[in-house]
C-alpha positions as a printed NumPy array, in Angstrom:
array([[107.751,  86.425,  89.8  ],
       [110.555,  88.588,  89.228],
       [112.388,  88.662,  86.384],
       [116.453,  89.982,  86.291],
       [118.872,  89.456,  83.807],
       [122.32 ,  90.025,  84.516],
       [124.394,  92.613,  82.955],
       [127.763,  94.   ,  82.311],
       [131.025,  94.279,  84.735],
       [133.404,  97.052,  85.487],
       [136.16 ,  97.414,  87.89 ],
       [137.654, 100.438,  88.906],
       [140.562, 101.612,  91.457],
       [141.097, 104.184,  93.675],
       [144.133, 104.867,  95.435],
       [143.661, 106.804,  99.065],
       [146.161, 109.077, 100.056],
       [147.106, 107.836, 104.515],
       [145.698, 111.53 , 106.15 ],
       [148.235, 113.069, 108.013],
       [148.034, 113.802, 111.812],
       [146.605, 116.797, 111.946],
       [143.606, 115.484, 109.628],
       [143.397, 112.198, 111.978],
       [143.043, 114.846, 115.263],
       [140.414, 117.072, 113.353],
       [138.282, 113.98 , 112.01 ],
       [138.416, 112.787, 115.541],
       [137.631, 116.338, 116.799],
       [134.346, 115.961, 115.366],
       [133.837, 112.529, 116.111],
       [133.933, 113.376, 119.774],
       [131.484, 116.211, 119.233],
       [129.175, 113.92 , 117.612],
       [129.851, 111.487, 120.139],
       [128.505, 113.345, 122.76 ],
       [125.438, 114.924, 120.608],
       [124.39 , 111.092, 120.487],
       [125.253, 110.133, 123.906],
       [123.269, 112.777, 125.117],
       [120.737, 111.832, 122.498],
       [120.788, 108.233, 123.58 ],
       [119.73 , 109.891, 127.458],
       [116.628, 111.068, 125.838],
       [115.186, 108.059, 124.14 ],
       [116.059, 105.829, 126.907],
       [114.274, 108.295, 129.471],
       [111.242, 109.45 , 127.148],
       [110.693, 105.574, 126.412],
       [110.015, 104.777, 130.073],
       [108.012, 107.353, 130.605],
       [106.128, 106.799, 127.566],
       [106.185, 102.759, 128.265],
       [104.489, 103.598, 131.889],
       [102.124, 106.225, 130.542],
       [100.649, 103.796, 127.762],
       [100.335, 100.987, 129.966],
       [ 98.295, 102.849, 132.58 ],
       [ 95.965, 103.999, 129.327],
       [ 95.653, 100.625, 128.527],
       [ 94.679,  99.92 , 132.214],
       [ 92.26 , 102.659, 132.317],
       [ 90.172, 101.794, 128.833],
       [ 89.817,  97.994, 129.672],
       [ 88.247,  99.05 , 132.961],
       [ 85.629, 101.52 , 130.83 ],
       [ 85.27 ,  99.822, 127.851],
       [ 81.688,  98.641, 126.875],
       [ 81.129,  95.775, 124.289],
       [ 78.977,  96.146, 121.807],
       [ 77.372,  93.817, 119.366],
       [ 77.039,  95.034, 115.53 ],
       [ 73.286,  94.469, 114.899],
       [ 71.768,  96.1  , 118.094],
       [ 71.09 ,  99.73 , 117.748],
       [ 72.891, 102.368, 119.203],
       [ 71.889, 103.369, 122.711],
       [ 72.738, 107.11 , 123.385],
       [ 73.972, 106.814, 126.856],
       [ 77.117, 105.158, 125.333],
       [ 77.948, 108.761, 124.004],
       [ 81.777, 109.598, 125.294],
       [ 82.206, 106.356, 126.373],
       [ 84.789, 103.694, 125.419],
       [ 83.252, 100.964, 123.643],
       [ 84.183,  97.581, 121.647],
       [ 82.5  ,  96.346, 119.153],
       [ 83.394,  93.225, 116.063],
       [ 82.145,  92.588, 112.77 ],
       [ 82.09 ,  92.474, 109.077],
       [ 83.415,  95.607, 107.005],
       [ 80.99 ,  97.934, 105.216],
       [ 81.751, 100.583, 102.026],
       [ 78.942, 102.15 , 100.294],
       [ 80.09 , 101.201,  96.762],
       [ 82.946,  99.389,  95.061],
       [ 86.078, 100.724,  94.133],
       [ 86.628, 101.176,  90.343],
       [ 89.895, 101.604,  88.335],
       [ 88.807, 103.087,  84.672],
       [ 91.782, 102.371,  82.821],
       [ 92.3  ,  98.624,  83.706],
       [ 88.53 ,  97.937,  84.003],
       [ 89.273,  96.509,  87.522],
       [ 86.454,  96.772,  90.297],
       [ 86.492,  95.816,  93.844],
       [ 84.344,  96.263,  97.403],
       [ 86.76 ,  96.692,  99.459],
       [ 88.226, 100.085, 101.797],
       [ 91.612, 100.193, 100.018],
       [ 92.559,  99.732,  96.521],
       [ 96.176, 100.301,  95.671],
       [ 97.451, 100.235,  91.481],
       [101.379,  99.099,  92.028],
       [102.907, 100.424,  89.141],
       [106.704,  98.968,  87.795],
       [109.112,  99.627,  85.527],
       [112.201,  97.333,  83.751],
       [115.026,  99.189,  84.769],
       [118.551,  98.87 ,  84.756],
       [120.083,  98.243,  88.252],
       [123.67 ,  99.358,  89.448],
       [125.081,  96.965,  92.471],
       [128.835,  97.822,  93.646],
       [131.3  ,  96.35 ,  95.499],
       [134.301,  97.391,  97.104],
       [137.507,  95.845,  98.822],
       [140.52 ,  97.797, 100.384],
       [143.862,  96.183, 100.399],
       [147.706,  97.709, 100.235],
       [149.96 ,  97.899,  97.297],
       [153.445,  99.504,  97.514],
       [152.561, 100.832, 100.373],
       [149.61 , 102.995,  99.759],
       [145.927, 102.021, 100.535],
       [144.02 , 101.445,  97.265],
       [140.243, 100.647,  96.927],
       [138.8  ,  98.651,  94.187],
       [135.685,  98.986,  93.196],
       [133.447,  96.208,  90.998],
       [130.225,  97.562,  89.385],
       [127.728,  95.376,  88.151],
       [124.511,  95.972,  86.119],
       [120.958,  94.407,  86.012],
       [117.554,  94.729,  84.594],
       [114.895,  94.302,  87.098],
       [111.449,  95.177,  87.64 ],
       [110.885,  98.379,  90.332],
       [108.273, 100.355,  91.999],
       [110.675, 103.323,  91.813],
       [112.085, 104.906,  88.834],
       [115.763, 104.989,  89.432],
       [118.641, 107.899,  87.714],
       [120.687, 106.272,  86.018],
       [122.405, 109.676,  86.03 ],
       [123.621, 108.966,  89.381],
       [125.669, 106.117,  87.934],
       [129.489, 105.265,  87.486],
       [128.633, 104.348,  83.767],
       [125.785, 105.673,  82.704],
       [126.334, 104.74 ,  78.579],
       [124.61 , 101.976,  77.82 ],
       [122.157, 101.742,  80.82 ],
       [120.155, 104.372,  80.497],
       [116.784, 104.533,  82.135],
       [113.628, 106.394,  81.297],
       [113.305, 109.519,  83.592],
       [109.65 , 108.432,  84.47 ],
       [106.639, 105.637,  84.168],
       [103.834, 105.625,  81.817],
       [101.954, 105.162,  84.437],
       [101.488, 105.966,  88.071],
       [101.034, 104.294,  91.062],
       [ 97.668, 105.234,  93.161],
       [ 95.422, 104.135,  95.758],
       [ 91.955, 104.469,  96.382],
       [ 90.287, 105.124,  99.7  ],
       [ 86.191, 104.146, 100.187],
       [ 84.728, 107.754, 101.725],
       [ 82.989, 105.558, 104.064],
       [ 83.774, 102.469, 106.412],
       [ 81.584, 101.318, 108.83 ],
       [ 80.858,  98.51 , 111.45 ],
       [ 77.74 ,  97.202, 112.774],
       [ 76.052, 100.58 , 112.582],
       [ 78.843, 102.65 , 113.34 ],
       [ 81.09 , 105.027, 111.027],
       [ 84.915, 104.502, 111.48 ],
       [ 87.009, 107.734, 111.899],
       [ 90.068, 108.331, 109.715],
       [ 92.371, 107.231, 112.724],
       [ 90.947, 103.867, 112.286],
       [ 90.595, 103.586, 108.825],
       [ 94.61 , 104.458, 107.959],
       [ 94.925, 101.075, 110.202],
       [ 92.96 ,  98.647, 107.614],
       [ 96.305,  97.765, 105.953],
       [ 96.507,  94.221, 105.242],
       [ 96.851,  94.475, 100.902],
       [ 96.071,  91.437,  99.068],
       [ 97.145,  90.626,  95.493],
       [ 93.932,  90.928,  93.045],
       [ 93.8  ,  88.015,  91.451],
       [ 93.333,  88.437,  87.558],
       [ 92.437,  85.592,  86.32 ],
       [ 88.899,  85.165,  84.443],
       [ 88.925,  89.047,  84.741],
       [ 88.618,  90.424,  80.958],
       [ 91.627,  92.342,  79.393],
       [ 90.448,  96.162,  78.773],
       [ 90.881,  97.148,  75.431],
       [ 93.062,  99.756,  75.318],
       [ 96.018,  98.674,  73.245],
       [ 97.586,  95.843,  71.478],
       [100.411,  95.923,  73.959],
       [ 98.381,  95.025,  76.93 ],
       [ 98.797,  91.736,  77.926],
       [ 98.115,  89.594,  81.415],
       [100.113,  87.602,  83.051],
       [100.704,  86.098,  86.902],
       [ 98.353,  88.914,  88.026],
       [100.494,  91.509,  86.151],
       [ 99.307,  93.813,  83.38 ],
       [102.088,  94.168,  81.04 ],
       [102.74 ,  97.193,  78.626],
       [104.745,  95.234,  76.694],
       [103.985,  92.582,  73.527],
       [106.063,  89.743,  75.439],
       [106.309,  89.566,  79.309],
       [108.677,  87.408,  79.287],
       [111.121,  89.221,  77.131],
       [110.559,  92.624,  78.64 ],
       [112.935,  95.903,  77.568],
       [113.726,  99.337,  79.695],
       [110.967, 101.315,  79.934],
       [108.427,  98.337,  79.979],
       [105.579,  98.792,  82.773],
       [103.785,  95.821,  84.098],
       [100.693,  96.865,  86.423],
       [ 99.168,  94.747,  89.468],
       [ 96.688,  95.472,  91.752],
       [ 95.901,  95.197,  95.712],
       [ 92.676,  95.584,  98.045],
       [ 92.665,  95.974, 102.339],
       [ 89.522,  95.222, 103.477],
       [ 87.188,  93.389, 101.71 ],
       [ 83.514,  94.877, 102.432],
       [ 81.222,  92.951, 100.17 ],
       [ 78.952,  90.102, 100.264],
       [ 79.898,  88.968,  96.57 ],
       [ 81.957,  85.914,  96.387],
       [ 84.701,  87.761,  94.431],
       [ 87.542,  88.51 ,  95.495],
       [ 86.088,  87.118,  98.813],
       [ 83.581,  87.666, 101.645],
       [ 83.801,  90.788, 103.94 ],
       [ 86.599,  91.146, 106.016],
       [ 86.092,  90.981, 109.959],
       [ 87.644,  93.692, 112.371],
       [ 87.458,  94.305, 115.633],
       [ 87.662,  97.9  , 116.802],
       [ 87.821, 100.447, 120.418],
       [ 87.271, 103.29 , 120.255],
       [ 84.56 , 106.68 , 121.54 ],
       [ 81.19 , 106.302, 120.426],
       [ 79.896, 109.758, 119.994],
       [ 76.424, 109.952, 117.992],
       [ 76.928, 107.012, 114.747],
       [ 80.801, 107.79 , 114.843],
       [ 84.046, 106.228, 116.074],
       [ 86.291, 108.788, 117.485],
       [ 89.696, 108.675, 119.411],
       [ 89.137, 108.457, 123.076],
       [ 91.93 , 110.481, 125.41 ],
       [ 92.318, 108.599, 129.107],
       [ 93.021, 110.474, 132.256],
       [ 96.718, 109.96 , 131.562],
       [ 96.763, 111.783, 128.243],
       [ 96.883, 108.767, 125.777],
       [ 94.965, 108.374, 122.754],
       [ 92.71 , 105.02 , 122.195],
       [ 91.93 , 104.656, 118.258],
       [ 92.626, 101.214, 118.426],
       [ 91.801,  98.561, 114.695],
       [ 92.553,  95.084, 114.663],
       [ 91.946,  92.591, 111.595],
       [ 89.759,  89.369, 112.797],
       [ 87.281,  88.724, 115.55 ],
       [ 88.613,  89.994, 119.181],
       [ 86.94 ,  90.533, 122.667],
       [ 88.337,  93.988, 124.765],
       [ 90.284,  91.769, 126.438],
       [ 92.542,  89.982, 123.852],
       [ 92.583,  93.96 , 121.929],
       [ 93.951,  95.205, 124.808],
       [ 96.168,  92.023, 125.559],
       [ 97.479,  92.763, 122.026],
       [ 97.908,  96.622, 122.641],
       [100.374,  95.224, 125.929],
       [102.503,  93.027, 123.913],
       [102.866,  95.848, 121.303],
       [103.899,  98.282, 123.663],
       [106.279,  95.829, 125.572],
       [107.945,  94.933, 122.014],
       [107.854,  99.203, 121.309],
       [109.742,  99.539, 124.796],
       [112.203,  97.012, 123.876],
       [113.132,  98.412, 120.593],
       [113.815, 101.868, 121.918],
       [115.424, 100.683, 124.644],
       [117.731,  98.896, 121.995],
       [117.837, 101.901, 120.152],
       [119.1  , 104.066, 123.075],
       [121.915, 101.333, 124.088],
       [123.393, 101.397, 120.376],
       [123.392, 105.212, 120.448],
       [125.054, 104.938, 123.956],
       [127.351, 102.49 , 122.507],
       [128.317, 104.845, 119.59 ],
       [128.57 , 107.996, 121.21 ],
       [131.379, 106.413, 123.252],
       [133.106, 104.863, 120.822],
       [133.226, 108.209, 118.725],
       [134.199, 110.509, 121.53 ],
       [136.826, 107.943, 122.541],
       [138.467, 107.66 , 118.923],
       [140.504, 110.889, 119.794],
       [142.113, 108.584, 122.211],
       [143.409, 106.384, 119.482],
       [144.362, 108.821, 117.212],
       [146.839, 110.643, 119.759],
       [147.849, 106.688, 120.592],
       [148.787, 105.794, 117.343],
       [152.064, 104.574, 116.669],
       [152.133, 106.237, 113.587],
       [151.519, 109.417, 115.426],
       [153.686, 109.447, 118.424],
       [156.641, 108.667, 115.766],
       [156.052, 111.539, 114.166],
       [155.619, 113.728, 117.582],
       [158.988, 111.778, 118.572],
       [160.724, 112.71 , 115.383],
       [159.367, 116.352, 115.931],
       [161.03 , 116.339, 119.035],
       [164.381, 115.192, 118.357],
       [163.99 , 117.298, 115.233],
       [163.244, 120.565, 117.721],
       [165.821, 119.378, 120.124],
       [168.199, 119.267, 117.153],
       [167.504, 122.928, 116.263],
       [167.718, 124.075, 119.536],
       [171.029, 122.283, 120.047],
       [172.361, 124.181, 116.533],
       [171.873, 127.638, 118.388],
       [173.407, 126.827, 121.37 ],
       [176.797, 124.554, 121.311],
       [179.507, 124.542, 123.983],
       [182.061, 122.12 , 124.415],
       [183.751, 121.187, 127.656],
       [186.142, 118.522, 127.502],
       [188.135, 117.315, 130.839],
       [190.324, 115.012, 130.874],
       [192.1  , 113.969, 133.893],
       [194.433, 111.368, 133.658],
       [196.392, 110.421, 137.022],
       [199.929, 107.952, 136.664],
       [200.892, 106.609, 139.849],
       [204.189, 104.867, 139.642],
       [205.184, 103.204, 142.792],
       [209.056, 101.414, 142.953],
       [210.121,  99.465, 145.517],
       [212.471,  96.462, 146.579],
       [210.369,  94.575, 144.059],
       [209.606,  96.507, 141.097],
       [205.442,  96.783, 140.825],
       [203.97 ,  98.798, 137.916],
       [200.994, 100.07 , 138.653],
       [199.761, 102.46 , 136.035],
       [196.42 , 103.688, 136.471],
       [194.608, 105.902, 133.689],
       [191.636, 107.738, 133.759],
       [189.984, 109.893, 131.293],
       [186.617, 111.246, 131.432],
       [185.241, 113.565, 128.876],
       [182.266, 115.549, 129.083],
       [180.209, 117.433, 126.169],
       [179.596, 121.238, 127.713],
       [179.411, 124.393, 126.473],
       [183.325, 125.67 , 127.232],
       [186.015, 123.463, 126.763],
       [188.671, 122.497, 129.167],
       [191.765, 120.531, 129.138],
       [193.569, 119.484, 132.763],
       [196.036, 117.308, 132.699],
       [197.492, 115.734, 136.179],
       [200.185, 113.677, 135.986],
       [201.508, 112.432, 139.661],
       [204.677, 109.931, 139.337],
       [206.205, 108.391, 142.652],
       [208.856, 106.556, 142.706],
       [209.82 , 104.165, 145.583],
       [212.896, 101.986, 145.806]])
C-alpha cells in the first residue's frame, strides 16, 4: 500500500525567443554529426548482435551435446571433473540470515532491508502554444508526499519553500548474501549465485516487534518509524523486508526453494564452463528443469535478446537519419528562404545604388497617308528602356497622299 497525498499547484510561463537562421543551420549542423555518430553506431549493434546471436546459439548446441545429469543425493564421481553437468534440487545455506536491529531472521541466500522515506514529490507539466506571435511555454508544477526508496533534493526544485526534504534516511537499505549456497553436494560459484533473484515480501505478521523505540510500529509488512502509519510526515521511514531463495526445512517463511543449475563440475564446485566457440555456460534457473528444457529456455532468451537489439539498432538507424536529414528542413524552411530572398533583393538593391544608368528611347513613328478618301492612320510607338545612359530619338515620318 502506498500512501500519497496531494499537494500544492504552481504555474509558471516562459516565453521562447523563434532562433534565427543561422542558429537553426548550426543546431542542425550538429544534428547531422550526431546523426551519423548513431547511424554508424546503429551498424555496430546490428552486426555485433548477429554475430553474437550465432555464436551463443552454437554454445548452446555444444553444452546440450556434453552435458551430464546429475542427481543431488549421489556422490560426486571424479571423472565428471571439467565436464558440463546438470543437476536439480533443493537450496542449501549453512545458517540463517539475521537482521539485529529489526530482530528479523531468515534461511534463505538473499536477504534484502528496503528502506523508504515520506518525501515530497515534484511532477511538471508543460504545454507550448502562441500568443502575439511569440512561442510561450507554460509550465504546471505539482507537489506530493509519497513513500520512496530514494532520497530525493528537493534543492533541485522550482519551489523548494515549503517542500523541503531531509538530505538523507535514518536508515539504510542493505542486503545480505549467505557465504555459502549449495545443491545436492555441490557448492555454487558466485556467477550462479548473483542469479538467485526472485525477492519475496517477508511476511510480518506473528513476528514480535523489537524493542527499540516507542515509535516503532508494524503494519502491512512495513516497520514504521513513525507513531501513526497512517498519518505519516517528511522524514518518516517505514522498513520492509525481502528473501531469494529459501534454503531451510522450517515451515517459516516456507520450504526450500528448488533450482535447477549447468554448469563445470570441478572437485565439490560449480564453475563457468567456456565452449569451443568462446561462450561462457553459468547457467541458474528457479524450479525443477531437465538439460533439455534449461537449454530450451537459454534459446528462447537469446532469440528474445536478438530481437531487442535488433530493435535497438533499427531505432538508432531510424534516428540517425532523421537527424542528419533535419539540415534539409532547415535550409527548406519557408521562414528561411524568405529571409535568403529578402537578402537577395536587399543585395541586389545595394548593388543597383552603386551602379545606375538610365537609357531611355523612345521612338515614335506618325505615318499620315491622304488620298482621294481621306484615311487617318496614326500609328504611335514608344518603347522605353531602363539602361545605364540615356537617350532620346525622336522619328517623326509624315506622308501625305491626295
Amino acid at each position: 500500500m502506498t500512501e500519497a497525498f496531494s499537494g500544492e499547484q504552481h504555474t509558471r510561463v516562459h516565453a521562447d525567443r523563434s532562433p534565427g537562421f543561422l542558429e537553426r543551420l548550426s543546431a542542425s549542423t550538429g544534428g547531422v554529426i550526431a546523426g551519423i555518430c548513431l547511424f554508424a553506431l546503429s551498424f555496430y549493434v546490428l552486426f555485433t548482435n548477429e554475430g553474437r546471436a550465432l555464436r551463443t546459439a552454437s554454445a548452446l548446441d555444444e553444452g546440450l551435446k556434453q552435458v551430464v545429469s546429475l542427481h543431488p543425493d549421489v556422490m560426486l564421481d571424479p571423472q565428471n571433473d571439467g565436464r558440463l553437468v546438470h543437476l536439480s534440487g533443493p537450496l542449501r545455506t549453512a545458517q540463517p540470515l539475521y537482521d539485529p536491529n529489526y530482530s528479523v531472521t531468515v534461511q534463505a541466500v538473499k536477504l534484502q532491508r528496503q528502506v523508504e522515506m515520506y518525501q515530497w514529490v515534484e511532477y511538471s507539466e508543460s504545454r507550448d502554444y502562441e500568443e502575439n506571435g511569440e512561442k510561450k511555454t507554460e509550465t504546471t508544477y505539482t507537489y506530493n508526499t509519497e513513500w520512496k526508496s530514494e532520497v530525493i533534493s528537493s534543492r533541485h526544485f522550482d519551489q523548494e519553500v515549503g517542500h523541503m526534504n531531509p538530505s538523507a534516511m535514518a536508515v539504510e537499505s542493505v542486503m545480505v548474501v549467505a557465504p555459502d549456497v549449495w545443491v545436492g553436494k555441490l557448492f555454487l560459484s558466485k556467477g550462479l549465485v548473483e542469479q538467485i533473484n526472485d525477492f519475496h515480501t517477508l511476511s510480518l505478521q506473528g513476528l514480535p516487534v523489537p524493542v527499540m523505540n516507542t515509535f516503532l510500529t508494524v503494519h502491512d509488512d512495513y516497520f514504521y518509524h513513525t507513531a501513526n502509519p497512517r498519518r505519516p510526515e517528511v522524514g518518516d521511514v517505514r522498513i520492509r523486508f525481502a528473501y531469494a531463495g529459501l534454503s531451510g526445512d522450517g515451515f517459516y517463511p516456507g520450504p526450500a526453494h528448488k533450482v535447477s543449475v549447468v554448469a563445470m563440475q570441478q572437485g565439490d564446485q560449480l564453475k563457468p564452463f567456456r565452449t569451443r566457440s568462446g561462450d561462457v555456460l553459468e547457467i541458474l534457473y528457479m524450479g525443477d528443469l531437465s538439460a533439455e528444457e534449461v537449454f530450451t529456455r537459454e534459446h528462447q532468451l537469446n532469440n528474445m535478446k536478438t530481437w531487442a537489439l535488433r530493435l535497438g539498432g533499427w531505432v538508432l538507424m531510424f534516428l540517425g537519419v532523421s537527424l542528419s536529414t533535419r539540415i534539409i528542413y532547415t535550409l527548406g524552411n519557408s521562414h528561411t528562404l524568405s529571409g535568403l530572398m529578402v537578402n537577395s533583393h536587399t543585395l541586389s538593391g545595394l548593388m543597383g545604388n552603386s551602379h545606375t544608368h538610365t537609357h531611355t528611347h523612345t521612338h515614335t513613328h506618325t505615318h499620315t497617308h491622304t488620298h482621294t478618301h481621306t484615311h487617318t492612320h496614326t500609328h504611335t510607338h514608344t518603347h522605353t528602356h531602363t539602361h545605364t545612359h540615356t537617350h532620346t530619338h525622336t522619328h517623326t515620318h509624315t506622308h501625305t497622299h491626295t
